[in-house]
C-alpha positions as CSV (number, residue, x, y, z in Angstrom):
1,X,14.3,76.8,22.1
2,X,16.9,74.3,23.9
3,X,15.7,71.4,25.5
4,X,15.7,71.9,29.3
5,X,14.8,75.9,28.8
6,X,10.9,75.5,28.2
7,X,9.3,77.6,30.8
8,X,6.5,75.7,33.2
9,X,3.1,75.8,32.3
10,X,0.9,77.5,34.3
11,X,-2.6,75.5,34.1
12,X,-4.7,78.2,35.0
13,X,-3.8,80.7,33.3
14,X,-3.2,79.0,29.7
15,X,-5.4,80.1,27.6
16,X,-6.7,76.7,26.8
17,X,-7.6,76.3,30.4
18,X,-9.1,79.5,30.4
19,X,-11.1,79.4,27.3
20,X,-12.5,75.9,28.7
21,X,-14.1,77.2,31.7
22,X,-14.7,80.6,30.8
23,X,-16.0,80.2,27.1
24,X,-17.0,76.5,26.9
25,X,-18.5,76.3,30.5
26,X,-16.5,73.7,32.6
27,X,-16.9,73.9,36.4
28,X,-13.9,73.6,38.3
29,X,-15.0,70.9,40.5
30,X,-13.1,69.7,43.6
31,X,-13.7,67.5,46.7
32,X,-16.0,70.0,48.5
33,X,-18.1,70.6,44.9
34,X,-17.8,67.1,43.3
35,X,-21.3,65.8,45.4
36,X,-23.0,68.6,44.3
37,X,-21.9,68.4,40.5
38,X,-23.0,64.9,40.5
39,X,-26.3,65.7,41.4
40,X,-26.9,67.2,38.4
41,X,-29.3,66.0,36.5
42,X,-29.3,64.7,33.4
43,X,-25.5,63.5,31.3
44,X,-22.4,64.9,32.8
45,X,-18.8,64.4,32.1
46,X,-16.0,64.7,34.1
47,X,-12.6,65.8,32.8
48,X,-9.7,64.4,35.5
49,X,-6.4,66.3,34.9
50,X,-3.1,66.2,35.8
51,X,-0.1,68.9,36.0
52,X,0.8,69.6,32.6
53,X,4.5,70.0,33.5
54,X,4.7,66.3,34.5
55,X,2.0,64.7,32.1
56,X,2.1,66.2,28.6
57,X,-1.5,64.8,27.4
58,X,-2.8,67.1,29.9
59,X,-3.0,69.8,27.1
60,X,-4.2,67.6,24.9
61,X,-7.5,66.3,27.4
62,X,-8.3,70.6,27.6
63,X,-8.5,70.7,23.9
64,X,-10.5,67.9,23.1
65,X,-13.0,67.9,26.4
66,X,-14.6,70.8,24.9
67,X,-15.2,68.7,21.4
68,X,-16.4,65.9,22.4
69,X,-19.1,68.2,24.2
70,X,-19.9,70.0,21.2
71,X,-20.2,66.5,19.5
72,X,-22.4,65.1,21.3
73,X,-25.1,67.1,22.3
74,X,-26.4,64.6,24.9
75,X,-23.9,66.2,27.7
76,X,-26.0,68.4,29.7
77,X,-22.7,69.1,32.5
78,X,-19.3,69.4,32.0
79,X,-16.6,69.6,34.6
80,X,-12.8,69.4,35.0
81,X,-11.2,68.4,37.9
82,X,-7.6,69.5,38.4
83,X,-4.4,68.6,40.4
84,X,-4.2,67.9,43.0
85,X,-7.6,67.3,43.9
86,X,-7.7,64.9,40.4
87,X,-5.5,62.4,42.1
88,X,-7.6,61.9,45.2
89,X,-11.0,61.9,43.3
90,X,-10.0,59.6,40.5
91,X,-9.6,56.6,43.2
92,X,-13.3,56.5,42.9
93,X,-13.4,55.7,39.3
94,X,-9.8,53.7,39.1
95,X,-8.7,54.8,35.9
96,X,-4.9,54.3,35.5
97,X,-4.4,56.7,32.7
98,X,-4.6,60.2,32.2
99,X,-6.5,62.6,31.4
100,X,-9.9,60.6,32.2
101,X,-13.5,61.3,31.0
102,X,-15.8,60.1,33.4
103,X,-19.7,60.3,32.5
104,X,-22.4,59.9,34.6
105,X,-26.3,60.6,34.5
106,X,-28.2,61.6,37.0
107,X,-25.1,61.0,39.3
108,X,-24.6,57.0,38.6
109,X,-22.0,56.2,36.8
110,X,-22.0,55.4,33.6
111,X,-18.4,54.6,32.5
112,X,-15.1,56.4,31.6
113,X,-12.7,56.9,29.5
114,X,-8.7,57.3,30.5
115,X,-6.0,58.1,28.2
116,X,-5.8,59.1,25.1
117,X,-7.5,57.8,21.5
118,X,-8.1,58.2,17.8
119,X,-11.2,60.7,17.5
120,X,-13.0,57.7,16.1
121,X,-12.4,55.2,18.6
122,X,-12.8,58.0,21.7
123,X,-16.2,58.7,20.0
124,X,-17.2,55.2,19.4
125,X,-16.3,54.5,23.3
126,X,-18.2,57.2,24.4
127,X,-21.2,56.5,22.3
128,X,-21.3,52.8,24.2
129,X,-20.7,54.4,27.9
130,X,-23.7,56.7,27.3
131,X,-25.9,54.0,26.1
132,X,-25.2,51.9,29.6
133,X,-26.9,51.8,32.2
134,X,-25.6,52.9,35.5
135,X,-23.2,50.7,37.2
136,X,-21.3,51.0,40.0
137,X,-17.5,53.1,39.5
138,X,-14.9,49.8,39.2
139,X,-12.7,52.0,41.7
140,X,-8.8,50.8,41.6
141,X,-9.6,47.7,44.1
142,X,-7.4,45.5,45.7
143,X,-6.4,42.2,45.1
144,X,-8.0,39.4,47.2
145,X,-6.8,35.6,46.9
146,X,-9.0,33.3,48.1
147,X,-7.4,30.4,50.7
């Protein structure tokens, strides 16, 4: 295929997206669910996504979500939040790269994971944020100079 000629990926209906929610069992959460999800109890993580026609490691975040909850069997909830509500709710956690993991248990937040990793180092990181315990999100902040 010519470069310029790929056709646009339709998130939900790929079959990896499909397949993640309908097979492996992540919600679709949004603004209006997200409360609800993180009341959950017990380990949850949080898959933040963007458009996969503008971010290319969106693909890759659907594929190895549902891995890392099959590896560790400690995650109870899984959930992926999508654009454009991804953008808005990921303020709360202040990742700067995507996709983002975000775990919490019990709804406090544990810790999260943005970008992308060698599977050894993603599951080393993930091992530590699990083990934490609960802290409050680091959020993206502002700057403040003192006088």
């Amino acid at each position: 295929m010519l470069i310029g000629t790929s056709k646009k990926i339709d998130l939900f209906t790929h079959p990896i997206f499909t397949r993640m929610v309908e097979e492996d069992g992540f919600e679709r959460i949004d603004p209006d669910t997200y409360e609800a999800f993180l009341k959950k109890p017990g380990l949850s993580m949080i898959l933040f996504i963007e458009d996969p026609n503008r971010m290319k490691e969106t693909m890759d975040g659907l594929v190895i979500a549902p891995e890392i909850a099959k590896a560790c069997k400690l995650i109870e909830n899984k959930a992926v939040v999508c654009p454009p509500h991804a953008r808005k709710l990921s303020q709360i956690y202040g990742f700067k790269r995507w996709p983002a993991l975000v775990f919490v248990r019990d709804g406090a937040y544990l810790g999260a994971v943005d970008g992308l990793r060698l599977w050894s180092e993603l599951i080393k990181e993930i091992d530590e944020i699990i083990q934490r315990s609960p802290s409050f999100p680091p959020s993206i902040g502002i700057p403040i100079k003192s006088c």
